[in-house]
Structures are given as C-alpha cells and as structure tokens.
C-alpha positions as CSV (number, residue, x, y, z in Angstrom):
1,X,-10.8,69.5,-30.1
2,X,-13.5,68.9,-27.2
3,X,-15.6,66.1,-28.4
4,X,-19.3,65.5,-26.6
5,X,-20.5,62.0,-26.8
6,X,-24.6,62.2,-26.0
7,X,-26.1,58.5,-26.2
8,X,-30.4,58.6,-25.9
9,X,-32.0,56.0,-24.8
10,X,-28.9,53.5,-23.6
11,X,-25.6,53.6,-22.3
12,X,-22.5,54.1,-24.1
13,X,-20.1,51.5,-23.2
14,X,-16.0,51.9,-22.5
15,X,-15.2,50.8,-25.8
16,X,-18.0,52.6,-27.8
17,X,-16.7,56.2,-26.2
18,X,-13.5,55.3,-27.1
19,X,-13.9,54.1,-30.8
20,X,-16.2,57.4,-31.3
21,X,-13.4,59.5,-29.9
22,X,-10.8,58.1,-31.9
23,X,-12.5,58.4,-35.4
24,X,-14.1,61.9,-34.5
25,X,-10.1,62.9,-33.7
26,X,-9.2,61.9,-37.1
27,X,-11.0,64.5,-38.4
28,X,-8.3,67.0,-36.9
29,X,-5.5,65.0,-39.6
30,X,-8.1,66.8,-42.2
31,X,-8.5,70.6,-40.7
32,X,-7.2,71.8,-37.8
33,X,-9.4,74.1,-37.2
34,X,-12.4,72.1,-35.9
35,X,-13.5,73.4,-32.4
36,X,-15.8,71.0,-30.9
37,X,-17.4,67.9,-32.3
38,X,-20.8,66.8,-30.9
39,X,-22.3,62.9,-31.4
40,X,-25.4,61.4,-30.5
41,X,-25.7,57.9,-31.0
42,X,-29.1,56.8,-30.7
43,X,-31.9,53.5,-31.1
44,X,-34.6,53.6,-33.5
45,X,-37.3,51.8,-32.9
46,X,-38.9,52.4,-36.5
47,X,-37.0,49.5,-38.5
48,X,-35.3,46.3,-37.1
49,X,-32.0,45.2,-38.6
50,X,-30.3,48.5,-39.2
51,X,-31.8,50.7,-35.9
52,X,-28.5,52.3,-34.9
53,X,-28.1,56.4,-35.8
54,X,-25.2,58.2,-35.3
55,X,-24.9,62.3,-35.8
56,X,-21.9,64.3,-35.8
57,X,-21.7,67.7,-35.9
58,X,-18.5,69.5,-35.8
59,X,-17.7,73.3,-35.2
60,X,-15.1,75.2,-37.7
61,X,-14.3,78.6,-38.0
62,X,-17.9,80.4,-39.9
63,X,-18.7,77.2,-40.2
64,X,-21.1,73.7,-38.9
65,X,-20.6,70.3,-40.5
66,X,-23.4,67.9,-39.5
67,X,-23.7,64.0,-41.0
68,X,-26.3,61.6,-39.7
69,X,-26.2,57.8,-40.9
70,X,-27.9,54.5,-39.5
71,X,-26.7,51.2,-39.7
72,X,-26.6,47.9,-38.3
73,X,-24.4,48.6,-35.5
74,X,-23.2,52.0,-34.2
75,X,-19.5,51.3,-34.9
76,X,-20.5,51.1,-39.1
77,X,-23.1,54.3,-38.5
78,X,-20.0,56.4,-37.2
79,X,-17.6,55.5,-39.6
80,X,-20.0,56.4,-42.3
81,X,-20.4,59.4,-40.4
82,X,-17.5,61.0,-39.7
83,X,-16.4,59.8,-43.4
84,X,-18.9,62.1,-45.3
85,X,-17.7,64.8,-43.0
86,X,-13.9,63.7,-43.9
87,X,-15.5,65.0,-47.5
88,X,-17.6,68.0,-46.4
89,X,-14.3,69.3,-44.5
90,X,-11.9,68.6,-47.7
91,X,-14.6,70.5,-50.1
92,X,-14.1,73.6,-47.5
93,X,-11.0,73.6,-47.5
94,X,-10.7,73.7,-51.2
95,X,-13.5,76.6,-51.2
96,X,-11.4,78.4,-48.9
97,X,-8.0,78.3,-51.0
C-alpha cells in the first residue's frame, strides 16, 4: 500500500511518520485490497485542548474510505481514525460476500 502523510501547518516529526505508517498498514491485516492511503494531520486553531485533526482516506477497489477525528494529540486522533475505517472496511467486506 503507498501511504501519503501531508502535515499543514507544522512539521511531522520521525516518530509521528512512523506511528502513522504503522497503524494506517494495519489496515492491510483487514482487506488487502487497499491501494493508497492518504493522511493529513493538521492544527486547529478554533478550540484549545483537543486542536489536533487527523483524516485518512484510503483507496479500495470501486471504493473511498475517508474518517476524520480530532483529539488532544495526534497520536489519539489517528488511532480513532484509522479504527472507524478498521469498521467501514469490515462492513464492505461483508456487503461484498
């Protein structure tokens, strides 16, 4: 799967890229299928505590999977993430058996 990290308004460290990476990949364990996988991780200014958004969208075959959550930090925001899409894949898969 290609994955495509985009962070707006900072800079991703080393260890952000690579906890992104590795829960995005886990999505392949699900459907194996999944041709790309795109994330932005951005800032919002609107609200203090929780000002950290992450959206993945992922590529299968006829189909796109997007999920968007915020949270107080950006590792939270993409686990919450990519687990609604763990759900959105397995619900496909079941409408496609």
């Amino acid at each position: 799967m290609d994955i495509k990290l985009h962070s707006v308004h900072f800079t991703a460290d080393k260890k952000l890229i690579d906890f992104v990476n590795e829960k995005v990949n886990k999505l392949e364990l699900f459907h194996s299928g999944i041709v790309t996988a795109e994330v932005f991780l951005r800032l919002d200014k609107d609200q203090e505590g929780e000002n950290k958004v992450s959206e993945v969208k992922i590529l299968t075959p006829g189909k796109e999977l997007f999920a968007k959550k915020q949270a107080k930090s950006f590792e939270e925001a993409t686990d919450l993430a990519v687990e609604a899409l763990r759900k959105q894949v397995l619900k496909q898969k079941e409408k496609i058996k």
